[in-house]
Every structure is written in structure tokens, then in C-alpha cells.
C-alpha positions, 0 to 999 in steps of 0.5 A: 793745775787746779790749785794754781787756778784756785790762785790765779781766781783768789788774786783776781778776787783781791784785785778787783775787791781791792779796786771796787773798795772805798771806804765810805761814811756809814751815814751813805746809804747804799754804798756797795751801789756807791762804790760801783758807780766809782769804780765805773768812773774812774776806770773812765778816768785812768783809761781817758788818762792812759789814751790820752798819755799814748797820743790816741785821744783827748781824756775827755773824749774817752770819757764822753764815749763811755757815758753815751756807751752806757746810755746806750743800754738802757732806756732812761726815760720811764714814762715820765713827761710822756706828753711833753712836746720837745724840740730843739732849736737855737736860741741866738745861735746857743743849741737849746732843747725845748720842753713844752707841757701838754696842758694849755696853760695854769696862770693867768691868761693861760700862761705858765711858768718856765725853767731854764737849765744848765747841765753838769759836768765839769764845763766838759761833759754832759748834754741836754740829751743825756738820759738823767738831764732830759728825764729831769727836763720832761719831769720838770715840764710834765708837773709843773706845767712849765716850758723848760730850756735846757741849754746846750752850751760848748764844752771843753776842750774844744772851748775854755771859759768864757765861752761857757758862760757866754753862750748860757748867758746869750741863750737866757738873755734871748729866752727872756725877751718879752716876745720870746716868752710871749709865743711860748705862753709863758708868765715873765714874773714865773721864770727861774734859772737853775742848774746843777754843778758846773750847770749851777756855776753858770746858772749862778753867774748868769742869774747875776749879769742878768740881775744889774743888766738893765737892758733886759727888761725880764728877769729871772724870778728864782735862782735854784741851785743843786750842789753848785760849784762856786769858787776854785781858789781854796779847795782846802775848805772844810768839805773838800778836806773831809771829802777829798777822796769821796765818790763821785767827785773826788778832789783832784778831779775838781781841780782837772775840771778848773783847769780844763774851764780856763784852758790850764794845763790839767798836770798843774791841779796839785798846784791848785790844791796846795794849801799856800795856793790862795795865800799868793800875793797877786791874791787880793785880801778883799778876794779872801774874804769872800772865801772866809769860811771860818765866818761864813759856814755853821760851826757844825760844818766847820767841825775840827777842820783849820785854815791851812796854808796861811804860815807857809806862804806862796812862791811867785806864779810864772807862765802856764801857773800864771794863767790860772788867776785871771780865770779864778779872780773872775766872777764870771767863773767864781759867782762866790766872789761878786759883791754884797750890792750885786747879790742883792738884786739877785732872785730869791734862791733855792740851793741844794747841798750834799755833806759828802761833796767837796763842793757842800761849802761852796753852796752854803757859804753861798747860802750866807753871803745870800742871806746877808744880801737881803736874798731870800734863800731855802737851804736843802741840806742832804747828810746822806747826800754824795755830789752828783746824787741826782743825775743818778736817781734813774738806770741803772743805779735808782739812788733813794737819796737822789730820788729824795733830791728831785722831789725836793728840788720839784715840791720847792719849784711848784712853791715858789716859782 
């Protein structure tokens, strides 16, 4: 008896070591945390999956309960902005939280500058109050002296793009009518768009809309990206080939997280990871060379990584496969694609990017086509650095490198903002 349960304990052992273990670059620090907060996330998944398989909820939904779950066992907040006010309120029927500093005010004629945030997750999860998100908030409104609107934008499923964008876009375009800033106290030549992920997708193609829309007299000041997602077309880029299966965002489950924005069928990704996948012909050539990455990336990210998919072709795109190019031609869902003259008169930039994410290219070939277009732009590269390392620089994992990402991101704002 006791050594059938020494052999029940052993296989037990095995199976969860065997779970838990993914390899991972030694240039990661702490990666036994690492492995954990993978492990917790896809179990997430593959529950979300398997309800969703048997008919008891959406995936998406599982996996939303399960983060507030989590969120619910610890207290996030640490102090930090604790004379913030916060209110939430709707800014042209968009929920918006709004963080106001306790000072009175630090520029001229006592007004201050100001953020507004868009949050990550896919354009599926995540929300202002979300423990990670409103910490950053109070953070960024407490140091900076700043008001700080974080929107509340709709999620899928229950919406697809372009509802996102619209209603990052209808919030921003009201925040920044003068009388708006006026009753906030805040300094319209102080004003920056930011976001991190999906939320730096928006913030990106918000920032440019509101760059050539003459009928907003305001505009943003600065642009500050954290690891943005900026095109879905090749997910064969140098970063996703090296990273597809580094936590915490693997590459299929970029791909779900497209499909899921433009409303797509998710059993479809591995039509969007195929390598012939941009090479169809409805594909413009002039859309491809936005995506030429053998151009526009450093020789030390390109490394030994190749176009693939060129030679093999692409067989015609037909019903529900077909729904994915007009979304993915968009600029409004790939701010990677917009034109040199409408990145021209975007706002100076920060943008932040990680080696060990699939997305790291998106924001440096980004970075170049930036600075190409006479953009000022500060490029803060993290080698140790995993995609969504930020959100994860509080309870209950205290990442180093995402402590290093906010001090950053925050030293940057009190700079240039």
C-alpha cells in the first residue's frame, strides 16, 4: 500500500513538473515565477476551452471570472496614489475612470498635464478597475502630478471591431475639447495617449485619427506605447518565430485574440499562422511593404530568421476565411499599415518592447517607420523583458523587470510630457 501511494505521488509529481515546465531563455529572470504565471493562464485557457467545447460559457468568459477570482485575494493597491481622487464617469456615453492628483496643480496657471490610457487584453479582457491597471493609474496621477482617464472601452465577444476603436476614439475626442480640459485644469499642449498591448493597438490608432482630424483643435502631445500590438498579417516575423511558445503570450493565442477583435471564427488561427497567409493575392504589394521587416528591423533582431511562406503561395480565401482581410487591411486594427504623411504628424513617441514577446517587432519596425516620418521617438528595449511584464510588477508576482518597465515608462512621461 505504501508504495503504490509512493507511485501514485511520483506520477502526480511528474505530471504537474511536466505542466509547470517550459523551457525558457536564461537571459529571464526568474523564471520558476515565470513558468507559474504560464502555467495559471493556460490552465485558464484550456478550462475556458473545454466549457466552452461543452456548451457552459464563452472561453473568454471563464477566463474573465478567473482573473477577477484572483484579483479578489489580494490587495493591489499598496499605497501607492493614495490621495488620488478617482471617479468614474462616461465621457460621450464611453465609461471612463478619472484619476485626479491631490496637488493643485504644477504648470502654468495651475494646470497639469494629463494621460489617457487604454488597457490590454486581447480587445477581450482586462478593465480600468483591474488591480495592475488602476495601480498604474494612481501611480501615473500621484508622480506626475496628472489627470489620468483610463477608458472602459467594450470587449469582445459581446462586440468586434471596430467598436473598440470607436469608443477609445469618442472618449479621447471628448477629453480633449478645450472645455473638457478646462474644468479638469489641464494644459492642452501636456496631453498624451498611452496604452499597453491591445490598449497600445488603440492608443496607436487613435493617436493617428486624431493627428489629421482637423476638427479637433487639441491634440495629443505624446504617444507612449508599451509592447503594442500593431499588425496581424505575418505572425511569421522574426519575434513571433523565436517566441511562439514563450509565456505569457503565446502565439496561437495571438492569433485567437485577432480573430476574436474582428469577430472571426477562433478555430481559424492556424490559418493565420500559416506562412503563405500574407502572400494572398487579395493582399496588396504596397500592403507588404509596410511589413518588410528584412528592412525595417536592426540586423541584431532580424538574427537567422527568413521570409517564410513567399514560394509556397496562397490558395483563394472563401467565406468565414474571408472575413479576416478587410479587419486586417484596416488601419484602424493595424496602425502599422498607415501612410508615411499620416505618421508624420503623429506626436512624438515613446515605445516600449520586450525580446522575449511575439509582438517585439510590431513596436520596432513601428519605431522605424516612426523615425522615418520625421517622428521623434524613444525606443526602450527590455532583453530580459516577457510581453505583458508590467501588469505583473505587483501581487502576487513582484517581477524585477516589470518594476523596471513602470519606472521607466514614468521617468520617460515626467520628461517629455
Amino acid at each position: 500500500m505504501k508504495l503504490s501511494s509512493v507511485v501514485v505521488t511520483l506520477i502526480l509529481t511528474v505530471g504537474v513538473s511536466y505542466y509547470i515546465y517550459t523551457p525558457l531563455p536564461a537571459a529571464i529572470e526568474e523564471p520558476l515565477k515565470l513558468m507559474l504565471l504560464d502555467t495559471l493562464f493556460r490552465a485558464m485557457v484550456q478550462v475556458g476551452d473545454l466549457c466552452q467545447c461543452l456548451g457552459l460559457s464563452h472561453h473568454i468568459t471563464v477566463i474573465r471570472g478567473a482573473i477577477s477570482g484572483l484579483e479578489s485575494l489580494g490587495e493591489m493597491a499598496g499605497g501607492q496614489g493614495g490621495g488620488v481622487r478617482v471617479s468614474d464617469v462616461d465621457f460621450d456615453r464611453v465609461p471612463v475612470r478619472v484619476y485626479e492628483p491631490p496637488a493643485a496643480g504644477g504648470g502654468e496657471g495651475g494646470l497639469r498635464r494629463a494621460v489617457m490610457f487604454y488597457h490590454g487584453g486581447g480587445w477581450a479582457l482586462g478593465a480600468t478597475k483591474m488591480g495592475s491597471y488602476d495601480v498604474l493609474c494612481r501611480q501615473m496621477s500621484d508622480e506626475l502630478n496628472a489627470v489620468v482617464v483610463s477608458v472602459e472601452y467594450r470587449l469582445a465577444p459581446e462586440v468586434h471591431f471596430p467598436v473598440q476603436y470607436e469608443d477609445c476614439l469618442a472618449a479621447a475626442k471628448h477629453f480633449l475639447e478645450p472645455g473638457i480640459l478646462g474644468k479638469l485644469s489641464v494644459d492642452p499642449q501636456r496631453v498624451a495617449v498611452s496604452g499597453d498591448s491591445a490598449g497600445g493597438n488603440l492608443a496607436a490608432a487613435v493617436a493617428q485619427q486624431i493627428s489629421v482630424d482637423d476638427s479637433v483643435s487639441v491634440k495629443f502631445s505624446v504617444q507612449a506605447l508599451i509592447y503594442p500590438v500593431l499588425q496581424g498579417l505575418d505572425l511569421n516575423t522574426p519575434s513571433h518565430q523565436q517566441n511562439h511558445n514563450i509565456p505569457i503570450l503565446h502565439r496561437f493565442i495571438m492569433a485567437r485574440f485577432w480573430l476574436l477583435y474582428l469577430g472571426v471564427d477562433t478555430s481559424l488561427y492556424p490559418l493565420l499562422l500559416s506562412p503563405s497567409f500574407l502572400h494572398h493575392p487579395s493582399i496588396p504589394p504596397s500592403v507588404r511593404s509596410h511589413l518588410n521587416w528584412t528592412t525595417l528591423l536592426p540586423a541584431k533582431h532580424i538574427k537567422h530568421y527568413k521570409p517564410v511562406g513567399m514560394e509556397m503561395g496562397s490558395q483563394e480565401v472563401t467565406g468565414q476565411e474571408g472575413n479576416l482581410l478587410p479587419g486586417l487591411l484596416d488601419v484602424r486594427a493595424a496602425p502599422l499599415l498607415a501612410e508615411q504623411g499620416v505618421l508624420g504628424r503623429t506626436p512624438r513617441a515613446y515605445i516600449l518592447t520586450c525580446e522575449y514577446d511575439v509582438l517585439r517587432d510590431d513596436g520596432l519596425m513601428y519605431t522605424r517607420k516612426l523615425q522615418d516620418a520625421g517622428v521623434t521617438v524613444s525606443s526602450h528595449h527590455y532583453d530580459d523583458g516577457f510581453h505583458g511584464a508590467l501588469s505583473f510588477a505587483h501581487w502576487p508576482f513582484f517581477f524585477d523587470v516589470g518594476k523596471r518597465m513602470i519606472r521607466g515608462y514614468m521617468d520617460w512621461l515626467q520628461e517629455n510630457l
